[in-house]
C-alpha positions, 0 to 999 in steps of 0.5 A: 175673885175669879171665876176661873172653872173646869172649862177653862183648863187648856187644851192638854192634848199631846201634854204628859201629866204626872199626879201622885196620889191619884187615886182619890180625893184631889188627885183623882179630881184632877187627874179626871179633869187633865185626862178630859182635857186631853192630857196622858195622865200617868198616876202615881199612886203608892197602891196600884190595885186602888189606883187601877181601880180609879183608872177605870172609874174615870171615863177617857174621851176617845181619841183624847188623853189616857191613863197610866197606872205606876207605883209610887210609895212617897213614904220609901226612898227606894220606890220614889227612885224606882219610879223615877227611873221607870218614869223615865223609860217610859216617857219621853216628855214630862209637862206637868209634875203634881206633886199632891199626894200626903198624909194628915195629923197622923199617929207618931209613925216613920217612914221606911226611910225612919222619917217622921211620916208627915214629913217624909211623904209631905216634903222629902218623897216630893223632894226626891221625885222632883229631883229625879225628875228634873231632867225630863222637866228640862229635856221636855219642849216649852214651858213645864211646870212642878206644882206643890200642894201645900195648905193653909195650915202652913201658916201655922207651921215652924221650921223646928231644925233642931228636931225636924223628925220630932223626935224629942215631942210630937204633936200630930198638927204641929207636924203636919203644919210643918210639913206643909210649910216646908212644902211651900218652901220648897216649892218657892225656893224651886222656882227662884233656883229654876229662875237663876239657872234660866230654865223653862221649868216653873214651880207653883205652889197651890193650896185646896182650902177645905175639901171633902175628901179621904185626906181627913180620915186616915188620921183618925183611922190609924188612932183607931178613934171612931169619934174623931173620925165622925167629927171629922166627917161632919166637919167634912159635910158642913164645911167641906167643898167637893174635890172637884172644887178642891183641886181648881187651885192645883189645875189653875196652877198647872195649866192657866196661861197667866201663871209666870212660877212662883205664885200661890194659888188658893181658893179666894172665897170665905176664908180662903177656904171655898171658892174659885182659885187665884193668886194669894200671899202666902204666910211671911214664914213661906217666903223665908229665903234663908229657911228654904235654903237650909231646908234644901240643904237638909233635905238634899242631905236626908234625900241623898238626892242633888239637884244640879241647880245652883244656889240663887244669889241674894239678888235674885 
């Protein structure tokens, strides 16, 4: 196991990070810990009231990094473009695109878009921002890089085709472990299709272990069930590692040299659960090419967002 830790980020000066859902937990752990290391770090965040708020709670070295605050609703097609193509008048340079932001094992609820809410802030808002992103990617100097949080509960999730949106059943976990499963897939089937093309982009999927952070309450709080939230955050307490230590993979990911695109990054501790990061096997489902590729597929269709990035052949 290594002992890779918050010292050993490179240097990020002159670099241009782009976190969603940096206003707590993971997200705000690592857009402190770019922004200390000298990154512009832009937070995507779906309330910019709550995220101006976290601007100014994290302390900015002088002269080093600094912090932009933009909205972003990963829940509505609509405000992932308009980001997008703020993004893109504002910024000259994308380095690293964190796609970390997501919903849990919440109550049966649809995005603006009338996706199934895991699903459609999990995987299609992050595949929508990648996708409209992808130029500043490209255009950008040197190596970039696209780091997709997925979890460990991916190994317990199932591509369901026939009903992605569960809307003949629905079961909160079962959704969620999808939702994090096309994630990894997405993430992988990135990084060959980057690979084929011959791109200085890079994609890596990481996973947090169990953190303590906000992610575990929203579900119980949309249930309205007050028991549930208090066994959550007991779970929380006794099993639960610090954000900071939560976001060590998503950082290794985005910034450690050794990283070539395509890894998955998680802690390599108890469980897989707690621990310093480093490269892990992801589950066999994960690195299913036919599955990415119909996920892709489906979701360049739901999306209405193309990448002009070729299919990878079954050789590569």
């Amino acid at each position: 196991m290594t002992n890779w830790s918050l010292t050993d980020i490179p240097d990020q000066s002159g670099r241009t990070v782009a976190v969603t859902g940096a206003n707590s937990g993971l997200g705000y752990a690592a857009t402190e810990a770019f922004v200390h290391r000298g990154a512009d770090v832009v937070m995507a965040c779906r309330s910019v009231d709550r995220a101006r708020e976290a601007a100014e709670e994290i302390s900015v070295p002088e002269a080093d990094g600094s912090l932009t605050v933009m909205e972003l609703d990963l829940g509505d097609l609509g405000s992932v473009r308009s980001f997008a193509a703020a993004y893109e008048r504002e910024f000259d340079d994308l380095h690293i695109l964190c796609n970390n932001a997501g919903v849990m094992a919440t109550p049966y609820r649809t995005t603006e878009d009338g996706f199934e809410l895991q699903f459609g802030v999990n995987h299609l808002g992050h595949f929508a921002l990648t996708g409209l992103l992808l130029d500043s990617l490209q255009e950008t100097p040197g190596e970039t890089r696209v780091v997709t949080h997925s979890s460990a509960m991916h190994e317990r999730g199932q591509m369901d085709f026939d009903d992605l949106q569960h809307e003949q059943s629905y079961d909160k976990w079962e959704a969620y472990a999808q939702s994090k499963l096309a994630n990894a897939l997405f993430g992988f089937e990135l990084d060959r299709r980057l690979r084929a093309a011959g791109e200085s982009v890079t994609s890596v999927v990481c996973h947090p272990g169990y953190a303590d952070t906000n992610l575990q309450r929203r579900g119980p709080e949309m249930a309205g069930s007050r028991l549930r939230l208090l066994a959550m955050q007991a779970a929380n307490a006794v099993v639960g590692q610090s954000a900071r230590q939560g976001a060590l993979p998503l950082l290794y990911a985005a910034t450690a040299e050794a990283i070539d695109g395509g890894e998955y990054v998680g802690p390599g501790g108890l469980f897989n659960m707690r621990g310093a990061p480093e490269v892990r096997e992801p589950a066999a489902q994960a690195q299913d090419a036919d599955a990415a590729q119909r996920l892709w597929a489906v979701s360049e269709e739901l999306t209405n967002v193309a990448y002009r990035l070729a299919e990878p052949s079954a050789t590569e």
